[in-house]
Every structure is written in structure tokens, then in C-alpha cells.
DODRENPA-503861 format. One record per residue (C-alpha): residue in three letters; x, y, z. Coordinates in steps of 0.02 Angstrom, whole numbers. Example, Ala and Ser with C-alpha at 12.3 -4.5 7.8 and 13.67 -1.06 7.14 Angstrom:
# DODRENPA-503861
ALA  615  -225  390
SER  684  -53  357
END
This chain:
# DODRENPA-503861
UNK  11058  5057  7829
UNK  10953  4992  7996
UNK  10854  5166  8010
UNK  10842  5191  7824
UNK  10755  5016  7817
UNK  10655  5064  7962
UNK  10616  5229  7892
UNK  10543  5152  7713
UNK  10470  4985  7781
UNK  10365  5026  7911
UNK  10266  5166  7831
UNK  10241  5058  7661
UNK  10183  4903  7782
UNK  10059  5021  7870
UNK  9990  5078  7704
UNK  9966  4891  7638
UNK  9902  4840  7798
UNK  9777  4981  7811
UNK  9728  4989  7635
UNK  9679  4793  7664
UNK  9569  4847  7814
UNK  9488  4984  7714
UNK  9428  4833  7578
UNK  9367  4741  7692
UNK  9261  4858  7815
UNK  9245  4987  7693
UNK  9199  5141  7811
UNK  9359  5259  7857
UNK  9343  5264  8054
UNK  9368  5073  8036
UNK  9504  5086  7919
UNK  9586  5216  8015
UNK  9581  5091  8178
UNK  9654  4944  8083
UNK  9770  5062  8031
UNK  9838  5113  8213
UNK  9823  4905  8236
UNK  9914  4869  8088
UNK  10034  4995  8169
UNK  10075  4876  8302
UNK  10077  4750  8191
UNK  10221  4774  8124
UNK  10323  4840  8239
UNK  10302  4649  8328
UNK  10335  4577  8148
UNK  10488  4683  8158
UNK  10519  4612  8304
UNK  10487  4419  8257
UNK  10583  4410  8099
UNK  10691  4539  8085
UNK  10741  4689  7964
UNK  10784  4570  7819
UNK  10632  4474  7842
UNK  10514  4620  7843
UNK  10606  4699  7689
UNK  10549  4516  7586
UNK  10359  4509  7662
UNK  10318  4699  7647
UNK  10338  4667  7438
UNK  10203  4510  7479
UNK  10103  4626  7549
UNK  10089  4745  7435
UNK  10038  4622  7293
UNK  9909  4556  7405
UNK  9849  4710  7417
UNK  9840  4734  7248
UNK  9771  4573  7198
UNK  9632  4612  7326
UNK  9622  4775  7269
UNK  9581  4737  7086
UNK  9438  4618  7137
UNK  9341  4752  7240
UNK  9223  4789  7130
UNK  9152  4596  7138
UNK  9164  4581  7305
UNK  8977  4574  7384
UNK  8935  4745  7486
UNK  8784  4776  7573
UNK  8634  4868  7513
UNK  8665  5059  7488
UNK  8535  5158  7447
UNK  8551  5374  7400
UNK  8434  5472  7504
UNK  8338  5566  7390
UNK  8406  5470  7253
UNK  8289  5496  7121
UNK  8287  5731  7156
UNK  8423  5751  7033
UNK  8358  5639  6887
UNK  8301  5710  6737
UNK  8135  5603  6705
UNK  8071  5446  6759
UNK  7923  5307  6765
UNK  7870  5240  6914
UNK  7753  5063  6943
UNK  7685  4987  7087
UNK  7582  4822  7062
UNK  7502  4736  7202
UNK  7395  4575  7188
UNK  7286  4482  7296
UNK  7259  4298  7250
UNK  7141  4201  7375
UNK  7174  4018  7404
UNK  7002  3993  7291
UNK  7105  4038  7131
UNK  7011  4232  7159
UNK  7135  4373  7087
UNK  7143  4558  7097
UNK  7248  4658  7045
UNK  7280  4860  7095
UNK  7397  4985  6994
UNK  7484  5154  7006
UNK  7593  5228  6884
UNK  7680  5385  6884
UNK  7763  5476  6789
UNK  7873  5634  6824
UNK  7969  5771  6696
UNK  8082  5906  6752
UNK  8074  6019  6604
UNK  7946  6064  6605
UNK  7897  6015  6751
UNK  7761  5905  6773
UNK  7677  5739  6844
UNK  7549  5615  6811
UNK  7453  5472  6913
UNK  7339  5316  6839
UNK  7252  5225  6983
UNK  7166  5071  6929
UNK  7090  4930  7003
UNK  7046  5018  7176
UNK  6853  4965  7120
UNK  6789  4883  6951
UNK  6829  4965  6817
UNK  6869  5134  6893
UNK  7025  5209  6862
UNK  7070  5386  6915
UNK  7207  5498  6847
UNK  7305  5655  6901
UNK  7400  5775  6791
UNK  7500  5908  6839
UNK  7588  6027  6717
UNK  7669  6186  6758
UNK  7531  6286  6859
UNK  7371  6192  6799
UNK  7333  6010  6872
UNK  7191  5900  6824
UNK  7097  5764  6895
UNK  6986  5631  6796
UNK  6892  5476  6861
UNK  6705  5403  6779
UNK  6737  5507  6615
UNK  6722  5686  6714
UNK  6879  5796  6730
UNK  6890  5928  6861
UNK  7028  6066  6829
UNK  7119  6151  6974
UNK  7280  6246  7006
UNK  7448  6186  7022
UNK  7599  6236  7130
UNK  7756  6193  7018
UNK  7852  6254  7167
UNK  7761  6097  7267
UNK  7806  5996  7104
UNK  7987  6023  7090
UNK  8024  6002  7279
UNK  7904  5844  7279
UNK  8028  5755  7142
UNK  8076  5599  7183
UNK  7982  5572  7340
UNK  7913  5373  7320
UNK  7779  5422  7444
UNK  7754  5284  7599
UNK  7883  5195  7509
UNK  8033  5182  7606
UNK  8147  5022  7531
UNK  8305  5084  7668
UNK  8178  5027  7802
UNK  8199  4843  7730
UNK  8384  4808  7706
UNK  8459  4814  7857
UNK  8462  4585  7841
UNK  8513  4571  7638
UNK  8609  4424  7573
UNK  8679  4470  7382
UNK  8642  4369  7234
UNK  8739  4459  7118
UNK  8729  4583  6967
UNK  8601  4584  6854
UNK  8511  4720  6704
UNK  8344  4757  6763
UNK  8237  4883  6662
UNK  8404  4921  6564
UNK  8501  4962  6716
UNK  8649  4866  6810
UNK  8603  4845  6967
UNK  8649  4749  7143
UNK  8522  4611  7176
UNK  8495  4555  7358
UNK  8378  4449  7453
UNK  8288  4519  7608
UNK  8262  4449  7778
UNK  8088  4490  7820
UNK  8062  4398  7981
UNK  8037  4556  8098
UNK  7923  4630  7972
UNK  7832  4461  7970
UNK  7820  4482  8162
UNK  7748  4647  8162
UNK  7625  4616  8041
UNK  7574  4454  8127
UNK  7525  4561  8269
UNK  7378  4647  8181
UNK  7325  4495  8097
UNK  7370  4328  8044
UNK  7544  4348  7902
UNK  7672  4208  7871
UNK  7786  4163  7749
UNK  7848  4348  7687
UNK  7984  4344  7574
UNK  8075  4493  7478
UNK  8204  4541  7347
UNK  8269  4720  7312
UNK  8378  4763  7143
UNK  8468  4935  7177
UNK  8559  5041  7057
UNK  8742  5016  7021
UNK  8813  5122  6875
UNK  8930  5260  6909
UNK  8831  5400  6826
UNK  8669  5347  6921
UNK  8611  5375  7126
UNK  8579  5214  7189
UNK  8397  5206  7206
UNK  8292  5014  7207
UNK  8243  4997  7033
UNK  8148  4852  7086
UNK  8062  4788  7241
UNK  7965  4645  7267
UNK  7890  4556  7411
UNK  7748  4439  7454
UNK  7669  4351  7612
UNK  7515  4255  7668
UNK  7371  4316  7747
UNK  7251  4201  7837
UNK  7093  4277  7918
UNK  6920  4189  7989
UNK  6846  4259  7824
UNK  6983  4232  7681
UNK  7141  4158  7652
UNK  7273  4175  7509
UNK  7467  4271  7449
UNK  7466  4450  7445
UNK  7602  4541  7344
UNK  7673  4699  7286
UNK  7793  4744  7167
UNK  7878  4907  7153
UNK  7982  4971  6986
UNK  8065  5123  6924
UNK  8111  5142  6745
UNK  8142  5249  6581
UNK  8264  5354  6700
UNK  8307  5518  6601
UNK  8212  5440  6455
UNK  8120  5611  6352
UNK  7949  5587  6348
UNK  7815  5727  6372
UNK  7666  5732  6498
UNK  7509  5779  6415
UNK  7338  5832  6496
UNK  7206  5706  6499
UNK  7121  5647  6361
UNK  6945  5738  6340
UNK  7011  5879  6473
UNK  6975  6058  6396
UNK  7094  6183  6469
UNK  6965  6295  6481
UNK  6817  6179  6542
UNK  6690  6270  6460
UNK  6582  6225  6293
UNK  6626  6279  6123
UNK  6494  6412  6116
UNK  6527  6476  6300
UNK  6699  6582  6254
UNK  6825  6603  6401
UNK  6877  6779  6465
UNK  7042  6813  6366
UNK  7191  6801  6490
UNK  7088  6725  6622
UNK  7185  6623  6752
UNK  7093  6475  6785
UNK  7063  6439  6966
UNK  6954  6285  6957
UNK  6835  6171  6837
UNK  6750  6034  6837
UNK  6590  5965  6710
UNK  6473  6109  6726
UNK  6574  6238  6819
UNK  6710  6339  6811
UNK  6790  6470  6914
UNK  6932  6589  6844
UNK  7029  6757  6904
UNK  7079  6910  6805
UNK  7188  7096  6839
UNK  7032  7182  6718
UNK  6897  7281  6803
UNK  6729  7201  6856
UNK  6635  7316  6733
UNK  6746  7269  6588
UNK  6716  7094  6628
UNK  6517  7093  6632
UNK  6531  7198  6472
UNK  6639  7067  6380
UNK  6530  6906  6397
UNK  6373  7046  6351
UNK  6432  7036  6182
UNK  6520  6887  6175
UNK  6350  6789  6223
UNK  6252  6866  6111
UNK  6355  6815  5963
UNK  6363  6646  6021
UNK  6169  6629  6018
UNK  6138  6659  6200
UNK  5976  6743  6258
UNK  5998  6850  6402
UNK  5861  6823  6521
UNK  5935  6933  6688
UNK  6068  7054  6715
UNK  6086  7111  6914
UNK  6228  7238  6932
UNK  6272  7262  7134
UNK  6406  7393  7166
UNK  6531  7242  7199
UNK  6455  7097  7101
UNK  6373  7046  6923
UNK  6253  6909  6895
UNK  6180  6885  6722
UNK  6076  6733  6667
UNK  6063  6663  6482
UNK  5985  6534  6404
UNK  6000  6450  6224
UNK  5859  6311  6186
UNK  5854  6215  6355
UNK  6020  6269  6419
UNK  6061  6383  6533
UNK  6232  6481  6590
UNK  6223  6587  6740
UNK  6390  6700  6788
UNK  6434  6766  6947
UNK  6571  6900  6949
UNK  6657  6968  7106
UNK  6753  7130  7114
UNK  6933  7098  7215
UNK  7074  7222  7269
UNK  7179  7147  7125
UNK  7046  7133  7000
UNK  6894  7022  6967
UNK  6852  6848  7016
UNK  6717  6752  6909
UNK  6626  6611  6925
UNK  6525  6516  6782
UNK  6406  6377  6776
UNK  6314  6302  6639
UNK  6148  6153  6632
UNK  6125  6076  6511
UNK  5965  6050  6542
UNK  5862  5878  6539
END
């Protein structure tokens, strides 16, 4: 009865013992140590109070263990955070605010939202607030990409191969860099997800930015995803300090969000931006790939021959009103000239291995 105590009891008290260590550390190498400690544990318990007495604590144990068991999931745990956490992720929105408030009551504010889709894939980027009343913004879908600042749009390729790799990245943003000192605050929803709220520790960041000038008083939260059927990435970051120079004092801050994960929602191109970036009465080569446009120029690519390419826009200008004033033919290159009241288009066209190259500009004249 001695050894078949000894056989049942000691592995059971081991199990309780090291399932205890494993809540608490959480990481298996440190489990696995208690474990071996727990080991000896109990052979001195043995020891100490005898068979009988182990065979009534081991049952103690074991609805400790429980008890602490069931309560894991409220049990504060430091900040984890995916790498590459938002790659796999259908869609998503992305927003990062900063504002700089001078001691004077002075405010300005700078903006960059993104937005990302999968299928199809595609990407787009509003900059605002970098100068008065400028804002920029960047569209990419599938292979064309677009970029539009001062009411002028300029058209260029896209590599969707770039784009799909490129998911997810946050750019400079790295929010593992900052939780290494986190104290939790507890759960809370945050642009309709549950997450783990924590405040940062920024006092080594404080010092390293007091170095290059003269920042105090930095302070930081980070919320970070905490559902089982999302990565946890920070849904929210925020942090602010204050910067005092000879010319200017005030708070800086910046505020960091990610929402409307795997929300559908389509990317369009940007408003006023003409796939083919020429005018209505300018028609564009039929299968042309467009290489690059911008207000008055465009540049496109095509498998047809160089000859079938000058002959096309012979005819097609003409029925569009157009007035050919010059017509060079070269044994590699085309360049005709037309003009329509005080406009003028002028076409370039290159012969290449794989086909023909063209490039067309157009004035509109005073």
C-alpha cells in the first residue's frame, strides 16, 4: 500500500505543483524548472509529514490549482504583441494623429490615414496638415497607383507583388520597442475590439530624447488586442511629452489607431483621377499599358508594332478635330504634332524589342 501511495501521489503532486508554476511564470522552460523543484518538494514533504499526510494535502493542491486555474484569464500579463500581426488580416484602417500645442494656446495638427484591402489588393494614403491646407494622397490598386496633391494627379505603375508583401507593415512604427516597463489597467473595447490596456514607462525614452533637445514629462498608454480570433496587434497608442527650446515651448503628442479590422469596404482611385490621363478628345491607344501620367503628359507601352501605332492616332486625331501640323517618321521613332484652336498634342513613339513605347503630351495653350 506504501509504494502504491508513492507511486500515485508523487506524480499527481508534481503535476499540481508544476501546473501552479506554469500560471504564474507562464513560459515552459520556467515551468519545466519549477517542475524539477517541485520535484524535490515533495519528496521533503514526504518526508515531513508522512504518507497519510501527503495523501490529505495533494487533494488541497489540486483544488488550488484549479481555483487558480479558472482565474487565469484575469490575471494581469504583460504586453504581448504578434510580429507581423496585422499580414494575415483581411482589411483594415489605420490613423495616426499628432498635435503640437505651444504654451501660447498655438495648435497644429498633422494626419495620416491608411487604408489597406486584400482582395483586391490595394492601398490608400491622406496626408494632411504637413503645410496649410495641403493634403496629399496615394492610391494603389492592383498594378496602377496614383498620386494627388494641389488638385493635380500624377498616374504611375504599381507592383501588387510590393503591395501584398508590404501588408501590415506600420512603417517606423514599432509599439514592441515601448513595452518592455507596462503596468496593466485592465480590459477595455476600443474601436469595437477587447483589448489589454497598459500604461508605459517612458523614462529611458524621455532620456534619449532629452539628449537631442530639451523633452520632459513623456507619458504613454498602449491598448493591444485580446480576442481569440484576432493577432494581438496595439489598436491604440498614445503618448505625449514636453518640448522646451530657446525659441518655443509647449506638449507634443501622437496618437496611433487601427480600426474597421476585416471590415469590407472598397478602395477607389482618386477623385478627379482619369485612368487614362488624357482629355476627352485625345483617345487612348486601345490596350495600352499605362506606364506613367501626370496633368499634361502621359507615357504608355504596347505588344503592337510602331507603324500600327502612328497609323492609329492618324485617324483617330483627325476625327477628334485635330489638325496635323508635322509627321517625322525615323526608322525607329514617330513624332507627329497637332493642334486644335490653341492647343497642341505632340506624340513621341519609340520602337522596343517587345513592341512600342509612346509618349504623349498635350498644352493647353495660354
Amino acid at each position: 500500500m506504501e509504494e502504491m501511495r508513492k507511486t500515485i501521489w508523487l506524480p499527481v503532486a508534481l503535476l499540481v505543483l508544476s501546473s501552479l508554476a506554469c500560471g504564474l511564470f507562464g513560459r515552459a522552460g520556467e515551468a519545466l524548472e519549477a517542475g524539477r523543484e517541485a520535484a524535490t518538494a515533495v519528496a521533503e514533504l514526504g518526508a515531513a509529514v508522512g504518507e497519510d499526510g501527503l495523501a490529505t494535502l495533494v487533494p488541497q493542491l489540486i483544488e488550488e490549482g484549479a481555483a487558480a486555474d479558472d482565474s487565469s484569464d484575469d490575471a494581469p500579463i504583460g504586453p504581448e504583441i504578434d510580429a507581423d500581426a496585422l499580414f494575415d488580416l483581411r482589411s483594415y484602417r489605420l490613423r495616426i494623429t499628432t498635435e503640437w500645442t505651444s504654451d501660447e494656446g498655438e495648435s497644429h495638427v498633422t494626419t495620416l490615414e491608411e487604408a489597406r484591402t486584400r482582395d483586391p489588393w490595394a492601398r490608400s494614403m491622406v496626408m494632411q496638415g504637413m503645410t496649410d491646407d495641403m493634403l496629399v494622397e496615394f492610391v494603389e490598386i492592383g498594378d496602377q497607383a496614383w498620386m494627388c496633391s494641389a488638385g493635380s494627379c500624377t498616374q504611375m505603375p504599381a507592383d501588387s507583388d510590393e503591395m501584398e508583401s508590404a501588408f501590415g507593415d506600420m512603417g517606423v512604427f514599432r509599439p514592441e520597442t515601448v513595452t518592455d516597463d507596462a503596468r496593466f489597467l485592465g480590459r477595455e473595447t476600443v474601436n469595437g475590439i477587447q483589448t489589454r490596456h497598459y500604461a508605459l514607462d517612458l523614462t529611458q525614452m524621455t532620456a534619449l530624447l532629452a539628449a537631442e533637445g530639451h523633452v520632459s514629462d513623456m507619458s504613454g498608454e498602449i491598448w493591444i488586442a485580446d480576442e481569440p480570433d484576432l493577432p494581438k496587434f496595439t489598436v491604440r497608442y498614445q503618448t505625449s511629452w514636453r518640448v522646451k527650446r530657446a525659441d518655443e515651448s509647449g506638449r507634443q503628442s501622437l496618437l496611433h489607431e487601427v480600426y474597421d479590422i476585416n471590415v469590407p469596404f472598397t478602395i477607389e482611385p482618386p477623385e478627379g483621377a482619369d485612368r487614362s490621363g488624357l482629355p476627352e478628345d485625345v483617345p487612348a491607344y486601345p490596350g495600352g499599358q499605362q506606364e506613367f501620367s501626370m496633368a499634361g503628359m502621359t507615357a504608355f507601352s504596347t505588344d503592337d508594332a510602331l507603324a500600327d501605332v502612328a497609323e492609329f492616332y492618324r485617324e483617330a486625331l483627325v476625327a477628334e478635330g485635330w489638325t496635323l501640323e508635322s509627321d517625322e517618321v525615323l526608322e525607329q521613332m514617330v513624332q507627329q504634332r497637332w493642334t486644335k484652336d490653341a492647343r497642341m498634342v505632340t506624340l513621341v513613339a519609340s520602337a522596343q524589342d517587345d513592341g512600342t513605347s509612346v509618349m504623349i503630351t498635350v498644352d493647353d495653350g495660354p
